[in-house]
C-alpha positions in Angstrom: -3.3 0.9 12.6 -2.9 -1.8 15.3 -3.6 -5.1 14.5 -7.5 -5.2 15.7 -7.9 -2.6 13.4 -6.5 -4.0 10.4 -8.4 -7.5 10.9 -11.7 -5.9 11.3 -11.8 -3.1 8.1 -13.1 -5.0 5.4 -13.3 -3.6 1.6 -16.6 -3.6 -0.5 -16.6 -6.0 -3.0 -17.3 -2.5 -5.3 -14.2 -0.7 -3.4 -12.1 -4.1 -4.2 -13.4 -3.6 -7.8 -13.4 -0.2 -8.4 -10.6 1.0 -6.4 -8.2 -0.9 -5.1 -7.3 -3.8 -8.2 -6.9 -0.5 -10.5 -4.5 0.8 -7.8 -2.8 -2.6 -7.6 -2.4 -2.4 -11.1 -1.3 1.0 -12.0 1.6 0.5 -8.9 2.8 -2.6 -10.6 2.6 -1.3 -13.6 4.5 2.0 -12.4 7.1 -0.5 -10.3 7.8 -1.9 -13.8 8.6 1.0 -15.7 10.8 2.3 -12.8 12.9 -0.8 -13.0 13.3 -0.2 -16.6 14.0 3.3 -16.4 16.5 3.0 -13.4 18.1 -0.2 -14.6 18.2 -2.3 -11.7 17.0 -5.5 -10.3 13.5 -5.5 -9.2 14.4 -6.1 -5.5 15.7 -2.2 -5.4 11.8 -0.9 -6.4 10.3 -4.0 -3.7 12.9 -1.9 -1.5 11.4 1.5 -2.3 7.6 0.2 -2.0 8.8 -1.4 2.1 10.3 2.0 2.6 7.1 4.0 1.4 5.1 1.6 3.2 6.8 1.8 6.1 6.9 5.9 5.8 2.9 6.1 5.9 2.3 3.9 8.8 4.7 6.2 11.0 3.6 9.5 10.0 0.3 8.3 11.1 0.7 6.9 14.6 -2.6 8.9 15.6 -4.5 6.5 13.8 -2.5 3.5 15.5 -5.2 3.8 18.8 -8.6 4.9 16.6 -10.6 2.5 14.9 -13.5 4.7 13.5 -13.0 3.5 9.7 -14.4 -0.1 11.7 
């Protein structure tokens, strides 16, 4: 999403809530356990999350121009 996009989409206080603390959560709690279970430092899963972060903005570059979730 461009920038315009990203600063107008605001969450529901109910979607903040219900939605998107628990997913906060559960990732960090995942992220966590994968350092444990992969013995490393905790910058090599902060690596992984950039890299999967970085994966789903370029495989949708469609929604870069489109601003209909605004």
């Amino acid at each position: 999403m461009t920038d315009s996009c990203n600063s107008t989409w605001k969450p529901t206080q109910k979607q903040i809530d219900d939605l998107i603390l628990p997913a906060y959560t559960d990732m960090a709690k995942k992220s966590v356990e994968y350092i444990a279970k992969f013995q490393c430092p905790p910058v090599y899963v902060a690596d992984m999350l950039r890299d999967i972060a970085d994966a789903l903005e370029s495989s949708h570059p469609e929604s870069e121009n489109d601003c209909s979730c605004c």
